[in-house]
N, C-alpha and C positions, 0 to 999 in steps of 0.2 A: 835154305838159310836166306834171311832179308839180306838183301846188300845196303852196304853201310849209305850213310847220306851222304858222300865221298863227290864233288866232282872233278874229277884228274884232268888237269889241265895238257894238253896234248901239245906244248909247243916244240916240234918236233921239226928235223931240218927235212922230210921229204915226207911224199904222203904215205910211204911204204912204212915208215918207221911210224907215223902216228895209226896205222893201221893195226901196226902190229901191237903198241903197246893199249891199245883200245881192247884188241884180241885179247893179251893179258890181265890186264885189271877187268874186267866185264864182270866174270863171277862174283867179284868183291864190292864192287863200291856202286851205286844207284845209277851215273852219271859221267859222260866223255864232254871235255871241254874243247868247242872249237874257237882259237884266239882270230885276230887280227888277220897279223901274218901268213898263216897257214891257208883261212880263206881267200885272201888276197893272190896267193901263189896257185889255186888250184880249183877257187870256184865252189860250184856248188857240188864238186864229185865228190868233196873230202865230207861231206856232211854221209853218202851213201857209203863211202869206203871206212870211215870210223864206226857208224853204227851197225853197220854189217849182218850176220844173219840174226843177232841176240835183241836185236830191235833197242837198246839201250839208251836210255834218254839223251840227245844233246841237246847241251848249252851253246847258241852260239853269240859268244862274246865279243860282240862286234861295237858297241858302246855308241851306238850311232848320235849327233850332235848335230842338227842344222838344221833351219827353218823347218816349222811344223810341215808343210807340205812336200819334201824333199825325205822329210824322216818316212812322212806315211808310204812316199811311193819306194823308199829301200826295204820298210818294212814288211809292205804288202810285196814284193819282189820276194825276200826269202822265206816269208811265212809259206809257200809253197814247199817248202823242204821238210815242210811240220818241224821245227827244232821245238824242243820242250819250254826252253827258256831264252829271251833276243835282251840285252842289253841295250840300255840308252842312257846317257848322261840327264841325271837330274838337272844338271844347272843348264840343261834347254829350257826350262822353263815347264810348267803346267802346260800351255798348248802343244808344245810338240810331244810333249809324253803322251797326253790325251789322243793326240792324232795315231801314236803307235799302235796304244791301245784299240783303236777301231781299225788299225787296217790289219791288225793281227791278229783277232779277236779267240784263234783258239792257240795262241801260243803267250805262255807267262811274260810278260816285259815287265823287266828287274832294271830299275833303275841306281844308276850308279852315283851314289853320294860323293865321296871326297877317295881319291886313289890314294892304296896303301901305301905308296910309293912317296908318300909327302908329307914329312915332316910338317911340325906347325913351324919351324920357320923359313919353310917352301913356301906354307899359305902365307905367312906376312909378305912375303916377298912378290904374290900374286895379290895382294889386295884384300884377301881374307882376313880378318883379325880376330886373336882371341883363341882359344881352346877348339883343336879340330873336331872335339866332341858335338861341340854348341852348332858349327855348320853342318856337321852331318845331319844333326838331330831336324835342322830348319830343310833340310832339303830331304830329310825322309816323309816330314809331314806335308812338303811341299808336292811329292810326288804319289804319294797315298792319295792325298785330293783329287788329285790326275788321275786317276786311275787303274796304278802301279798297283802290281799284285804282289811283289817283290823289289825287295832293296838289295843293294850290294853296298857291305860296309865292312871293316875293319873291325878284329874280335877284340880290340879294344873299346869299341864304340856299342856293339852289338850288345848290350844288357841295356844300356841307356834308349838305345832306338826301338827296343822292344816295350820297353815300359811307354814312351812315346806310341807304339802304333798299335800297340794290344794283340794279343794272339793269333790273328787270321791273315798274317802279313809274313810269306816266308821271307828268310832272312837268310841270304847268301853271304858268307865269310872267305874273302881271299886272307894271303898274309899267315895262313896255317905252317906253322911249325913243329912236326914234333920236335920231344924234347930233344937238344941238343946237336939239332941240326943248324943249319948256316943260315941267316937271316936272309943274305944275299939282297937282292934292290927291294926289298917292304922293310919300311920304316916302323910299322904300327902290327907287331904280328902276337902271336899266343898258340899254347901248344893245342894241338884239336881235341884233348878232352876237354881243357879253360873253355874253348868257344864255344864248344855243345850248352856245355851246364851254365852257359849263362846267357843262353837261348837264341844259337844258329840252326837251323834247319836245315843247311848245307856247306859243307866246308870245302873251298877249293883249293885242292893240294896238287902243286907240278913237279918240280924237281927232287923234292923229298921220294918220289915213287919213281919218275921216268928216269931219274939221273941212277939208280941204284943198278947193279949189278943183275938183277932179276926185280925185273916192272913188278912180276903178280905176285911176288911174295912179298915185298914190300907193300905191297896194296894190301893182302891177306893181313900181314903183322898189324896195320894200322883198323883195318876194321873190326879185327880183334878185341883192342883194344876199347874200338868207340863202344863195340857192344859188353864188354866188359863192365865201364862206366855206366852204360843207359840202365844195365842188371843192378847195377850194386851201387847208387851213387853217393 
């Protein structure tokens, strides 16, 4: 069975526990997400200890931001880990995206538009104005220019930034809800069938699956579901 286009965010308080629940969801969902924190505490071992023996794709979500020459030398630093997919803040600009993109040349860099995390009037309050639609849309085509093989955007945004970049531009959705679950810090979210059918190619789901009482069943239930939807839409 395909595993779903899932990637399970792993923010986990030790590397034991994102090991373990990497071990659980693996059969189920395409992708282990490694955040911030977790690298920060543990290096480049937690990239070896999550993927383990299933060889399982990670994302490492490091969102990297700073002069183009600084991003290439962090980039080319952990492109040695092979992660599948290396985050960087679009609003670095075209050069330093551009410079990701070569020093990491066999790893996807998914640039990150506007965090789910920010109401539009978070953005007014940074200087942004207008509809957080309109700056995602300016900073996905900002980064496609770059180089970006991938966007991270919010499944509110994600039908608009598709019609913007055209088919050949995966499109990673944090802010995944199934239904009836707790919004908790995303501002801007939809359930993971809404974000599939209105064209994510990867959904990142963390606490919905890690917070559950059994990781892999929960993981199981929800790519049930996606594949459900892809059968019958």
């Amino acid at each position: 069975m395909t595993p779903a286009p899932i990637a399970v965010a792993l923010d986990a308080p030790d590397l034991e526990t994102a090991a373990r629940w990497a071990a659980l969801v693996t059969p189920h969902v395409s992708t282990v997400k490694v955040g911030l924190e977790l690298y920060l505490r543990y290096g480049p071992d937690v990239i070896a200890s999550v993927r383990g023996a299933s060889g399982v794709r990670v994302f490492l979500d490091l969102k990297l931001h700073d002069i183009p020459n600084t991003v290439a030398g962090a980039a080319r630093a952990v492109a040695r880990l092979k992660p599948a997919i290396l985050t960087v803040h679009a609003a670095g600009g075209p050069a330093m995206i551009r410079a990701a993109v070569e020093a990491a040349p066999h790893t996807q860099i998914a640039a990150v538009t506007i965090l789910t995390s920010l109401s539009e009037a978070d953005l007014g309050r940074i200087g942004i104005g207008g509809r957080p639609e309109d700056a995602v849309r300016r900073l996905a085509v900002l980064a496609v220019e770059a180089g970006a093989g991938a966007l991270v955007c919010s499944p509110r945004e994600v039908a608009a930034v598709r019609a913007e970049v055209g088919p050949d531009i995966t499109l990673i959705t944090p802010g995944v809800r199934p239904q009836g679950a707790d919004s908790q810090d995303q501002a801007r979210v939809a359930t993971p069938e809404q974000a599939l059918a209105d064209g994510a190619d990867l959904l990142v789901i963390g606490r919905p699956i890690t917070g559950a009482a059994d990781p892999g069943a929960a993981a199981a239930g929800i790519a049930a579901a996606l594949r459900r939807k892809i059968v019958t839409p």
